[in-house]
PDB file of N, CA, C, O and CB in Angstrom:
ATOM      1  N   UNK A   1     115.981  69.368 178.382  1.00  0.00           N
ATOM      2  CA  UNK A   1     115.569  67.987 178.380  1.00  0.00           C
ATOM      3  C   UNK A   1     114.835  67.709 177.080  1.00  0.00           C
ATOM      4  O   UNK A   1     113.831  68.360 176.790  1.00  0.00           O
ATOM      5  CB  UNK A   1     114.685  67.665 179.606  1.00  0.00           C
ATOM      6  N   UNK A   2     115.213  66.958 176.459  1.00  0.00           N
ATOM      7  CA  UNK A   2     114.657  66.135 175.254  1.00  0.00           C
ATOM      8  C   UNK A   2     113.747  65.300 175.327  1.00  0.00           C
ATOM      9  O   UNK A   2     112.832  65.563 174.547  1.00  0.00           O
ATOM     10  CB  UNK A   2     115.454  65.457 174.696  1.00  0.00           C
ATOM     11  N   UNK A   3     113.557  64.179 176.074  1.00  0.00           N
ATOM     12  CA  UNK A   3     112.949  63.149 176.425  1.00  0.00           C
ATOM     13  C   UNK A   3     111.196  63.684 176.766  1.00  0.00           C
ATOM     14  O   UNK A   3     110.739  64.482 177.585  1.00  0.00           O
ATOM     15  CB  UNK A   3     113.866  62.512 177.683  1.00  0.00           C
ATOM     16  N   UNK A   4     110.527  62.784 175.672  1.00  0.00           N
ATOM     17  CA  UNK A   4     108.975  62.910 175.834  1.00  0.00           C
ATOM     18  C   UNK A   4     108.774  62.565 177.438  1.00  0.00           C
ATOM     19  O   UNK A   4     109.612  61.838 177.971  1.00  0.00           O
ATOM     20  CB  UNK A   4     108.052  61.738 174.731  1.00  0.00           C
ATOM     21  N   UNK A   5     108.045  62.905 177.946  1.00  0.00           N
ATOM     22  CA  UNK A   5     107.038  62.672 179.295  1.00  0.00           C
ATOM     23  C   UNK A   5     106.136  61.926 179.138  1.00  0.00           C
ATOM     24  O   UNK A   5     105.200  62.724 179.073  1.00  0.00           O
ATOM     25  CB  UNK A   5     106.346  63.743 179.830  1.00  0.00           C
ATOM     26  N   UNK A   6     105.672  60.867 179.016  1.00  0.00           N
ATOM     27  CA  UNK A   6     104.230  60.349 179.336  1.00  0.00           C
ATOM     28  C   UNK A   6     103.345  60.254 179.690  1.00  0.00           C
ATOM     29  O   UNK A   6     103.585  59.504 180.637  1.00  0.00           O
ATOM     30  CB  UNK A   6     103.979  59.975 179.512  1.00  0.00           C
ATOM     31  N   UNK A   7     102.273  60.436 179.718  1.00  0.00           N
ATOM     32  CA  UNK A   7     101.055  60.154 181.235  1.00  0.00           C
ATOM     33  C   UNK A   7     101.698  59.172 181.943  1.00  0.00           C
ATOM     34  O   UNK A   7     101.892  59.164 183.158  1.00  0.00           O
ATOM     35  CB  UNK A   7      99.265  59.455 180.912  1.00  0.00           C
ATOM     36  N   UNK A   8     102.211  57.852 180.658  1.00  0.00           N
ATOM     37  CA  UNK A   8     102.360  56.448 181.688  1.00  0.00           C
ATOM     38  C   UNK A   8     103.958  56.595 182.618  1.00  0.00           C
ATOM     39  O   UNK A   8     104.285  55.914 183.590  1.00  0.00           O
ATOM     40  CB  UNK A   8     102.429  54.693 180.450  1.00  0.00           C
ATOM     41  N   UNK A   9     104.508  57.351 182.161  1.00  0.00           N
ATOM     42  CA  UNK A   9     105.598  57.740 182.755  1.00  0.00           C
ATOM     43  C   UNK A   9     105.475  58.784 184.056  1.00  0.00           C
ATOM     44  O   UNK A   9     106.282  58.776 184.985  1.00  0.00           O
ATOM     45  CB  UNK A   9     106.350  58.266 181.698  1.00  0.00           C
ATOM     46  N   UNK A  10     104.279  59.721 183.959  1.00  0.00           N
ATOM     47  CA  UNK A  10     103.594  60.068 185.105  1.00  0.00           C
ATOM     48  C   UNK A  10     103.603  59.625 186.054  1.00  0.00           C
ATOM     49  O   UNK A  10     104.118  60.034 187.095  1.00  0.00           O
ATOM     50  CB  UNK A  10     102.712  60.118 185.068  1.00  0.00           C
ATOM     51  N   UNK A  11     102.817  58.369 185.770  1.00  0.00           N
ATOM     52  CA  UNK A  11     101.888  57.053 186.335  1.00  0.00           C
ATOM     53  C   UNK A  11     102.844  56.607 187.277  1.00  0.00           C
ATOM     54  O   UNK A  11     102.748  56.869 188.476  1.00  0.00           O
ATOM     55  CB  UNK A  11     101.420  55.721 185.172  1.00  0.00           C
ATOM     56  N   UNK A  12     103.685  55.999 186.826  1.00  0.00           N
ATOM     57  CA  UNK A  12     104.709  55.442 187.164  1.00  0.00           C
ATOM     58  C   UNK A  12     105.602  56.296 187.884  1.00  0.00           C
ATOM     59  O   UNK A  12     106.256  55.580 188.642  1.00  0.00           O
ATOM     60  CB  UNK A  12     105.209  54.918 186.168  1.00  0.00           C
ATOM     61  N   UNK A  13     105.981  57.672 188.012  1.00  0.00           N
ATOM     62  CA  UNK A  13     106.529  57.915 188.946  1.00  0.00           C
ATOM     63  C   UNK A  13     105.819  58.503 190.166  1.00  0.00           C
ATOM     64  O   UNK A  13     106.441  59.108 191.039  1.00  0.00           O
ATOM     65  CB  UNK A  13     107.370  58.511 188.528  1.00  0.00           C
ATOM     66  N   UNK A  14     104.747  58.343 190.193  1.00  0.00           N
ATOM     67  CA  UNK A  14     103.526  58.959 190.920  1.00  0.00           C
ATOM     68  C   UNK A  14     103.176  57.480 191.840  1.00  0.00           C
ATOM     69  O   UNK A  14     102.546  57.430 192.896  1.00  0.00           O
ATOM     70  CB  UNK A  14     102.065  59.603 189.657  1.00  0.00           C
ATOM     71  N   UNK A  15     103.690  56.514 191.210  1.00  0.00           N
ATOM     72  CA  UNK A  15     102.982  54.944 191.693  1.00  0.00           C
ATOM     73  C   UNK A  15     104.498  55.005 192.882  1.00  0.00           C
ATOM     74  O   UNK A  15     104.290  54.995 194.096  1.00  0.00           O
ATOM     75  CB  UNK A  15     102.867  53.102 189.962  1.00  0.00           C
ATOM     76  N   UNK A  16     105.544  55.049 192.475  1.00  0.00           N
ATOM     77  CA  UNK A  16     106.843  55.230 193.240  1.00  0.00           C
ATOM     78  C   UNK A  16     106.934  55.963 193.918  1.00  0.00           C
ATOM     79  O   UNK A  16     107.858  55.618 194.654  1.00  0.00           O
ATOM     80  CB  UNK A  16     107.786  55.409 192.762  1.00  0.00           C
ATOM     81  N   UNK A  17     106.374  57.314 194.374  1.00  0.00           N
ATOM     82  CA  UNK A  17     106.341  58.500 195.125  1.00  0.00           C
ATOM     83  C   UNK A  17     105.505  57.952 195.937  1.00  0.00           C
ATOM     84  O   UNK A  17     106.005  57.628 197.014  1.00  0.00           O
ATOM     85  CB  UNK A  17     105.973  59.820 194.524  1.00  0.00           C
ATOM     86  N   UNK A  18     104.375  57.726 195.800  1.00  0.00           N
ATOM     87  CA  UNK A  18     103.217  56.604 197.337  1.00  0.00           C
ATOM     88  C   UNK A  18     104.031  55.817 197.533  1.00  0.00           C
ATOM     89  O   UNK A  18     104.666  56.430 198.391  1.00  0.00           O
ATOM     90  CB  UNK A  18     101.542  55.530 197.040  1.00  0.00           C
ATOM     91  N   UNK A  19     104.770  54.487 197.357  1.00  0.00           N
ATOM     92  CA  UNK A  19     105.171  53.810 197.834  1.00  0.00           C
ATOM     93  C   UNK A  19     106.103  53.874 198.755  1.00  0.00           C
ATOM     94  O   UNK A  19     106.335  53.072 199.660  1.00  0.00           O
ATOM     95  CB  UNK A  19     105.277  53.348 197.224  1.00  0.00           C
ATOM     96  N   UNK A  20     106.902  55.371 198.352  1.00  0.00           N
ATOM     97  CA  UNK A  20     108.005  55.815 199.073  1.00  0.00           C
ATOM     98  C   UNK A  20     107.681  56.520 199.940  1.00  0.00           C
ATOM     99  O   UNK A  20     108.494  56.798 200.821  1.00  0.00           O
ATOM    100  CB  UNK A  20     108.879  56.379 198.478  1.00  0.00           C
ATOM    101  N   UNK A  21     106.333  57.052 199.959  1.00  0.00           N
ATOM    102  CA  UNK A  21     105.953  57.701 201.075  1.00  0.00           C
ATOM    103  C   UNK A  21     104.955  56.779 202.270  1.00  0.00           C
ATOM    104  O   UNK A  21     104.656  57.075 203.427  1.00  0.00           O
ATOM    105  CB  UNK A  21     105.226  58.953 200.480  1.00  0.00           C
ATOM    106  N   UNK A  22     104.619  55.610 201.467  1.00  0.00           N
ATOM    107  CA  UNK A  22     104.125  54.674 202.519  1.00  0.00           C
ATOM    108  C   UNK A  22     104.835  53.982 203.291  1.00  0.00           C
ATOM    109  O   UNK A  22     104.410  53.401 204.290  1.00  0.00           O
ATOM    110  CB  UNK A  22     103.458  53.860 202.112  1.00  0.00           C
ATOM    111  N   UNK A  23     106.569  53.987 202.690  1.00  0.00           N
ATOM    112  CA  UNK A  23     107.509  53.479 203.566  1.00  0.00           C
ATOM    113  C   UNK A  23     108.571  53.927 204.194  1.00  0.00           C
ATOM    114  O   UNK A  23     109.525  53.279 204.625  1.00  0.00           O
ATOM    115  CB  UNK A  23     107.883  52.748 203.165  1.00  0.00           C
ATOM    116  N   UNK A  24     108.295  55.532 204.246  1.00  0.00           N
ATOM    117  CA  UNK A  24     109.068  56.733 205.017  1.00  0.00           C
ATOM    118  C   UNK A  24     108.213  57.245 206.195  1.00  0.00           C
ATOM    119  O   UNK A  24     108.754  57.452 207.281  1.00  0.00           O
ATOM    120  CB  UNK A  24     109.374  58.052 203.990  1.00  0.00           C
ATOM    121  N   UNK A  25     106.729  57.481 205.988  1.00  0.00           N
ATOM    122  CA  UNK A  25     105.726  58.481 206.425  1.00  0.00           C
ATOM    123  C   UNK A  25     106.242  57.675 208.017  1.00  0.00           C
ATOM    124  O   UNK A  25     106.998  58.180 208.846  1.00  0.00           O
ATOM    125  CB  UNK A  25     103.745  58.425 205.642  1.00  0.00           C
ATOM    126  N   UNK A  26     105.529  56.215 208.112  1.00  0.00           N
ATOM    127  CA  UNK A  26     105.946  55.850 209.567  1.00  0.00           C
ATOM    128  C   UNK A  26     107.163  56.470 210.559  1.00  0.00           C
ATOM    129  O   UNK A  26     107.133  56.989 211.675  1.00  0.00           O
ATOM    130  CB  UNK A  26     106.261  54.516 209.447  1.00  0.00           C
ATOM    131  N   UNK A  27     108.199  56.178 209.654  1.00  0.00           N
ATOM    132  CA  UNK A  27     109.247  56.614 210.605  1.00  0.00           C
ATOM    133  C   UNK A  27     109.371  57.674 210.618  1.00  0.00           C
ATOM    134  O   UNK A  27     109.973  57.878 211.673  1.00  0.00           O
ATOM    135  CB  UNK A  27     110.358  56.228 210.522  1.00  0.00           C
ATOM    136  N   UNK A  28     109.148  58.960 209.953  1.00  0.00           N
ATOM    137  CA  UNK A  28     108.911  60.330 210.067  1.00  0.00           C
ATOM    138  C   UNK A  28     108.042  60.545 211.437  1.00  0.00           C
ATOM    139  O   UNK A  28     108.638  61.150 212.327  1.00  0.00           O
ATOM    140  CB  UNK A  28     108.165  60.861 208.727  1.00  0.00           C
ATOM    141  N   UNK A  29     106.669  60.110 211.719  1.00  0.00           N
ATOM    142  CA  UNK A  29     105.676  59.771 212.522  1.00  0.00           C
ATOM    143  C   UNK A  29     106.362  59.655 213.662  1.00  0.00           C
ATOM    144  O   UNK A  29     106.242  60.490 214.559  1.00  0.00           O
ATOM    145  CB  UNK A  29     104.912  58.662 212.160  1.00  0.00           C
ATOM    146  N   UNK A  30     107.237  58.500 213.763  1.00  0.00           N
ATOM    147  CA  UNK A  30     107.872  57.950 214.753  1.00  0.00           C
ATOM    148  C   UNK A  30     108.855  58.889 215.704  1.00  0.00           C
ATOM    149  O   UNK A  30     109.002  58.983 216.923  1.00  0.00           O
ATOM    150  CB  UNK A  30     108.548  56.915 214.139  1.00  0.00           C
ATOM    151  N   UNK A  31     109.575  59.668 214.331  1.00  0.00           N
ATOM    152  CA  UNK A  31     110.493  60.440 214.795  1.00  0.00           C
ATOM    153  C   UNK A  31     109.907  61.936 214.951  1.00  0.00           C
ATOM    154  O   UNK A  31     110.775  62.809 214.911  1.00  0.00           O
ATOM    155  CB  UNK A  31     111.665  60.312 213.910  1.00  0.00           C
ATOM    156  N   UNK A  32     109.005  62.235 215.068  1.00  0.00           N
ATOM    157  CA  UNK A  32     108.008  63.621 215.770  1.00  0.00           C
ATOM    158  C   UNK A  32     108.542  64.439 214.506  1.00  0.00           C
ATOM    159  O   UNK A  32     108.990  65.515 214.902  1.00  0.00           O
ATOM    160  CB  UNK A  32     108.510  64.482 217.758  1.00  0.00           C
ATOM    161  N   UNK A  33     108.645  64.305 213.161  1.00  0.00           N
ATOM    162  CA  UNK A  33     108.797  65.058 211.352  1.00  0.00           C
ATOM    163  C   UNK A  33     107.216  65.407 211.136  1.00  0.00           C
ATOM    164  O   UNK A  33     106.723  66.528 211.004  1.00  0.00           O
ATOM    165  CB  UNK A  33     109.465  63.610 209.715  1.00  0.00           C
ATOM    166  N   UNK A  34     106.754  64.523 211.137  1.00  0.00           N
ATOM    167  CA  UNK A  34     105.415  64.733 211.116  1.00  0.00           C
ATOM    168  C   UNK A  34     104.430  63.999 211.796  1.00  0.00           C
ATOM    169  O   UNK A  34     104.520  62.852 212.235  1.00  0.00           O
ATOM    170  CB  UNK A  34     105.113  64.705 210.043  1.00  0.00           C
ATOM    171  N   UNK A  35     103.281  64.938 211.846  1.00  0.00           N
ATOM    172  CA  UNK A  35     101.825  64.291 212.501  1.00  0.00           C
ATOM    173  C   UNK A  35     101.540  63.191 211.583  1.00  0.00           C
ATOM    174  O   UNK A  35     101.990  63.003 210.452  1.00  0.00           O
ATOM    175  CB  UNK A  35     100.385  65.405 212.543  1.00  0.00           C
ATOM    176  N   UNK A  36     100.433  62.259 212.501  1.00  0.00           N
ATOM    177  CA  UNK A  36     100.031  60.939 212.418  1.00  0.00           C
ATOM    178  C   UNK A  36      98.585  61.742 210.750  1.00  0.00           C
ATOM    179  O   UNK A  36      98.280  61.083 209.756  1.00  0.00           O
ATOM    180  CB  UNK A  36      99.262  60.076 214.574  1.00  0.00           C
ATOM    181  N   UNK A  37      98.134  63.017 211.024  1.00  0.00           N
ATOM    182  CA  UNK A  37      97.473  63.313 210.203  1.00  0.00           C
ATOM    183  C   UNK A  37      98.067  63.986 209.425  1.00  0.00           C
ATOM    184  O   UNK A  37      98.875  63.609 210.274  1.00  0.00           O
ATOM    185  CB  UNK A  37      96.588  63.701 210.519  1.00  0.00           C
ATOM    186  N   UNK A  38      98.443  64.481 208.833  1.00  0.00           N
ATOM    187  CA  UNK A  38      99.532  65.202 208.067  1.00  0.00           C
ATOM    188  C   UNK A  38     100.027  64.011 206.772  1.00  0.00           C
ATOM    189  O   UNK A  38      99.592  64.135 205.627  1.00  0.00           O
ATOM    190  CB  UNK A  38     100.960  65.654 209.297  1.00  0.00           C
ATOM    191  N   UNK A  39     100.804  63.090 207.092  1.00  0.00           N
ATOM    192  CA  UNK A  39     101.101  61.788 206.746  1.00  0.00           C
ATOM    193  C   UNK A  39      99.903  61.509 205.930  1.00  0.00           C
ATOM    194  O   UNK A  39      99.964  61.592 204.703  1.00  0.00           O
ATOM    195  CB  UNK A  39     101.355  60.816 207.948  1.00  0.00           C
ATOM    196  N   UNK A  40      98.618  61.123 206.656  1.00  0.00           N
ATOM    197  CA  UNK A  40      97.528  60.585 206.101  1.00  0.00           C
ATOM    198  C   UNK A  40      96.913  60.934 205.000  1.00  0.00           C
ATOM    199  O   UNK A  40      96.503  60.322 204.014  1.00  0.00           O
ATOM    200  CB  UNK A  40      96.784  60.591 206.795  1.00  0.00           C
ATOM    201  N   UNK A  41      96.927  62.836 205.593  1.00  0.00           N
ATOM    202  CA  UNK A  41      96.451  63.895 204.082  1.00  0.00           C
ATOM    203  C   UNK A  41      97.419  63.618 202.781  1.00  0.00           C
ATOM    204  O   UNK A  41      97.091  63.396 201.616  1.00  0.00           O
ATOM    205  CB  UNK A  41      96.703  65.859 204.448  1.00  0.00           C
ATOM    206  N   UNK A  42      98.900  63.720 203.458  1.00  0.00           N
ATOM    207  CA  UNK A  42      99.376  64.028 202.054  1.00  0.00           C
ATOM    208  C   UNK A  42      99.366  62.151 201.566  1.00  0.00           C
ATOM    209  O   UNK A  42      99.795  62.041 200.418  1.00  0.00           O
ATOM    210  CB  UNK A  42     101.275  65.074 202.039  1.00  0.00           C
ATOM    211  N   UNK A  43      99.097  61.186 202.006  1.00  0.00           N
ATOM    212  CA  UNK A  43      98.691  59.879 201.323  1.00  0.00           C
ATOM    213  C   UNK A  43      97.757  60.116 200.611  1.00  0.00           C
ATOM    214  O   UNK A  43      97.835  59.880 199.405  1.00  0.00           O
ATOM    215  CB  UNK A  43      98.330  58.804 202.086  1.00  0.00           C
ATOM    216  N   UNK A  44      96.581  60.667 201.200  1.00  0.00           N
ATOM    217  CA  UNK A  44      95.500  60.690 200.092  1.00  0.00           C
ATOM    218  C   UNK A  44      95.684  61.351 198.960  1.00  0.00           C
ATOM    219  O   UNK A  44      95.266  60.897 197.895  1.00  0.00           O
ATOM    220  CB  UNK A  44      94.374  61.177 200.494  1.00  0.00           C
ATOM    221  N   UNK A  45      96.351  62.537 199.050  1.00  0.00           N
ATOM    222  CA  UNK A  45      96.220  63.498 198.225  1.00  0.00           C
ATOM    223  C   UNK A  45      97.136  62.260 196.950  1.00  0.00           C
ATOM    224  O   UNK A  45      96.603  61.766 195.957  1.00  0.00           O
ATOM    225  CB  UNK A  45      96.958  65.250 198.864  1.00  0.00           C
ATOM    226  N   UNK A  46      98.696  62.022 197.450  1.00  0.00           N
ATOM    227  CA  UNK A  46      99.432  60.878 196.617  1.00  0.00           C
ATOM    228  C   UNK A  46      98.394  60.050 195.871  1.00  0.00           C
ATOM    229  O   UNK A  46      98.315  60.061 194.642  1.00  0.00           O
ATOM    230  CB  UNK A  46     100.316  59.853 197.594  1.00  0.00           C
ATOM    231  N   UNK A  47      97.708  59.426 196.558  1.00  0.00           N
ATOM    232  CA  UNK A  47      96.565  58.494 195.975  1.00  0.00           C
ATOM    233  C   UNK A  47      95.964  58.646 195.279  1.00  0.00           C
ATOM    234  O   UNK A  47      95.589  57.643 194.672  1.00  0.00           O
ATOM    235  CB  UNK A  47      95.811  58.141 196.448  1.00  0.00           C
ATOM    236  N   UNK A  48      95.448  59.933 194.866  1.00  0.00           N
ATOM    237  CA  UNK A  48      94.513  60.789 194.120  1.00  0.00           C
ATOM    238  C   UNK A  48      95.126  60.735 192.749  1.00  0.00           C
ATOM    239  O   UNK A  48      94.694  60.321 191.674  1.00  0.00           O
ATOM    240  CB  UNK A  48      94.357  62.318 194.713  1.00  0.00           C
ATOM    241  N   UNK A  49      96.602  61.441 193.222  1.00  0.00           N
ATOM    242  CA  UNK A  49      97.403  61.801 191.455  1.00  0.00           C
ATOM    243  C   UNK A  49      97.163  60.685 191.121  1.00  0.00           C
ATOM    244  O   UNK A  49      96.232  60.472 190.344  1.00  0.00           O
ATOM    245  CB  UNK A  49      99.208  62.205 191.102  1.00  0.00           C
ATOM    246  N   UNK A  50      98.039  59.542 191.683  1.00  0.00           N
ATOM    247  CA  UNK A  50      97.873  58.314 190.959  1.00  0.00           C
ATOM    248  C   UNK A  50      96.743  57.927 190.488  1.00  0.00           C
ATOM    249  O   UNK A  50      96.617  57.486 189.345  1.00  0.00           O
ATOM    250  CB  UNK A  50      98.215  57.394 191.573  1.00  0.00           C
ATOM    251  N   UNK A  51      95.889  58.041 191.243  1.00  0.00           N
ATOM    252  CA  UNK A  51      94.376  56.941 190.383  1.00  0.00           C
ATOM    253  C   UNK A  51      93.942  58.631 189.006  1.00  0.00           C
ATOM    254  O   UNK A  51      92.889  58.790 188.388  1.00  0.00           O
ATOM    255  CB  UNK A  51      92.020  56.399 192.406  1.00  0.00           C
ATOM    256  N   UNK A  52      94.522  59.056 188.992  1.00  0.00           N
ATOM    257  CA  UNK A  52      94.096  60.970 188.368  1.00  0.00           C
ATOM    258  C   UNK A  52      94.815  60.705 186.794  1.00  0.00           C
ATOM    259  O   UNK A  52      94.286  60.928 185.706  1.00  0.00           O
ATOM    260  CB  UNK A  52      95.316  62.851 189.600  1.00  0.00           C
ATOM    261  N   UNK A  53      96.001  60.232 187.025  1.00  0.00           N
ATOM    262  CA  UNK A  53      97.455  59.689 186.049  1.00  0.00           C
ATOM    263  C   UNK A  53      97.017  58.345 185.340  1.00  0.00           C
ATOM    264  O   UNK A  53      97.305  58.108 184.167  1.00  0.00           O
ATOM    265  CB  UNK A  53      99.059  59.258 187.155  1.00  0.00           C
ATOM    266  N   UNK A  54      96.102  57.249 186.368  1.00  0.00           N
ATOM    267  CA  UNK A  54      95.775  56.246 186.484  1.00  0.00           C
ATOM    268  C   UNK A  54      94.782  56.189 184.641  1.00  0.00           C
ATOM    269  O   UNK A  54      95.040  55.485 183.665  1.00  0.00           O
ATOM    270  CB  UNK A  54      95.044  56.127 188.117  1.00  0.00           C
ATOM    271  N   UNK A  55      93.652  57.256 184.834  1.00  0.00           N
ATOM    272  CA  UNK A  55      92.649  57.137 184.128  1.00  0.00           C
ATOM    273  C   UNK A  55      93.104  58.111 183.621  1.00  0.00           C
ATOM    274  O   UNK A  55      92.039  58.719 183.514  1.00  0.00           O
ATOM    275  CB  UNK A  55      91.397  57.028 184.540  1.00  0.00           C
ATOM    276  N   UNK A  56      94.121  59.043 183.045  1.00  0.00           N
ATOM    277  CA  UNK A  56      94.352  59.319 181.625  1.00  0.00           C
ATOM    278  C   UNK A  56      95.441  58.289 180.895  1.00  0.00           C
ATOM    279  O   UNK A  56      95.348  58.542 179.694  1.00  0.00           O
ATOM    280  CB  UNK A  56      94.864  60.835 181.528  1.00  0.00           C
ATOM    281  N   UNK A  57      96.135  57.554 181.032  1.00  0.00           N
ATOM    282  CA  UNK A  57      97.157  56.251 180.687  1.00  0.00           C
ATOM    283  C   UNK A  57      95.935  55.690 180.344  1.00  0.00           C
ATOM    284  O   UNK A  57      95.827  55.640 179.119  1.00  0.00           O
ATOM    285  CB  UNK A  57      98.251  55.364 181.938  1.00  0.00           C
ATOM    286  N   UNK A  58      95.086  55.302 180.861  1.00  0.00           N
ATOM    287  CA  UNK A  58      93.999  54.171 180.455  1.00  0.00           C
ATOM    288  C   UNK A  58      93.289  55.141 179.328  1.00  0.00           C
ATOM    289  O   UNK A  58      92.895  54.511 178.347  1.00  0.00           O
ATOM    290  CB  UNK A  58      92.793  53.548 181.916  1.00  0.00           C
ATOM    291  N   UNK A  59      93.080  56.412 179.297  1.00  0.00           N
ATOM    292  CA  UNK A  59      91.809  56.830 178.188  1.00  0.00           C
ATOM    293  C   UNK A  59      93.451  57.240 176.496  1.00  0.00           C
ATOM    294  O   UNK A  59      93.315  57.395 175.282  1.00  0.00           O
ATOM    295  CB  UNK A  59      90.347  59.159 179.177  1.00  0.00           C
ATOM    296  N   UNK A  60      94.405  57.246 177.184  1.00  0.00           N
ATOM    297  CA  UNK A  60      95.103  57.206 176.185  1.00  0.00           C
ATOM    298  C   UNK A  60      95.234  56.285 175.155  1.00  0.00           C
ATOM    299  O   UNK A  60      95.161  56.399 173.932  1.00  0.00           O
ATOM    300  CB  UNK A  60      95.940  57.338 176.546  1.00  0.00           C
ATOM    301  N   UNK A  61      95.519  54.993 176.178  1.00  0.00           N
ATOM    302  CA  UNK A  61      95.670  53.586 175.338  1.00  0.00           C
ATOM    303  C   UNK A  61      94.390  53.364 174.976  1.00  0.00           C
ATOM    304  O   UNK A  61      94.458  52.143 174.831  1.00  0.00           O
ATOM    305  CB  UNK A  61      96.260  52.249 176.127  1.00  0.00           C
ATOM    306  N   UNK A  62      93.513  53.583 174.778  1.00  0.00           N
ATOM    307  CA  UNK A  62      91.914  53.244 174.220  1.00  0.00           C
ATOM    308  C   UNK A  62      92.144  54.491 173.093  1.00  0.00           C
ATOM    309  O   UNK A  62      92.411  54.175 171.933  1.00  0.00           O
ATOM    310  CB  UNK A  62      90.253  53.501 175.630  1.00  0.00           C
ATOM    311  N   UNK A  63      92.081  55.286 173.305  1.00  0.00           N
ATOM    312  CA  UNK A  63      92.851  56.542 171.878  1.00  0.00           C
ATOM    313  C   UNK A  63      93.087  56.122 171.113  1.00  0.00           C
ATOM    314  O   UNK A  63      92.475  56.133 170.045  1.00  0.00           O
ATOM    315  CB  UNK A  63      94.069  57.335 171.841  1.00  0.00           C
ATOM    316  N   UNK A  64      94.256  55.492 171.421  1.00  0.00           N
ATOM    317  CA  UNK A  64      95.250  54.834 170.646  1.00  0.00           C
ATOM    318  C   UNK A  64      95.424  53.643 170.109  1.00  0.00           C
ATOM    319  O   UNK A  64      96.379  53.340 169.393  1.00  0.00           O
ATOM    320  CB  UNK A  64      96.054  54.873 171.120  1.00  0.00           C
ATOM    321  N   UNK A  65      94.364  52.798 170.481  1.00  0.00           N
ATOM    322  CA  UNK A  65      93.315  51.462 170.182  1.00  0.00           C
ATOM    323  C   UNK A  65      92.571  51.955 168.589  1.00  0.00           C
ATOM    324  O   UNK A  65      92.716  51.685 167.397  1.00  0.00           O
ATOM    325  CB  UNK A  65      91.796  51.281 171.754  1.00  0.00           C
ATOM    326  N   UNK A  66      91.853  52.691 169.311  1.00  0.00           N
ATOM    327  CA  UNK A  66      91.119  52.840 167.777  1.00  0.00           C
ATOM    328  C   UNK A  66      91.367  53.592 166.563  1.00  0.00           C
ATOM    329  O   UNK A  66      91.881  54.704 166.436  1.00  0.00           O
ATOM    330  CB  UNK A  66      90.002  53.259 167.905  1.00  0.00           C
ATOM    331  N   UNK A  67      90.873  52.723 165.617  1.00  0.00           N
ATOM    332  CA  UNK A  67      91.462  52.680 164.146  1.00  0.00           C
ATOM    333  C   UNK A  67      91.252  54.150 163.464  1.00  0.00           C
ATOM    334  O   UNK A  67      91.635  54.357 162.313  1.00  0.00           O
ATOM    335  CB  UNK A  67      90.632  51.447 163.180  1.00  0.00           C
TER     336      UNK A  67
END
């Protein structure tokens, strides 16, 4: 693979991975795949990278701000 990686490219697939797991986890739940807590942990943990990905994209572009 050639293609640079980003933080913000991180970001962004880390922002898509919660979303996809906020709109799978239910019916997993539903269908006895997984516990009602299980689901919850690995949300938070999702939540974490992102806001983790979140504030290096942000301390990058300020980097990269100044002269």
């Amino acid at each position: 693979m050639t293609d640079v990686i980003t933080t913000a490219d991180m970001l962004s697939c880390a922002n898509r991975e919660l979303a996809m797991r906020k709109a799978t986890y239910p019916r997993w739940i539903e269908a006895k795949k997984m516990s009602a807590g299980k689901a919850a942990h690995e949300l938070a943990c999702m939540a974490v990278i992102v806001e983790h990905f979140r504030k290096l994209a942000e301390a990058e572009r300020e980097q990269q701000a100044v002269p």
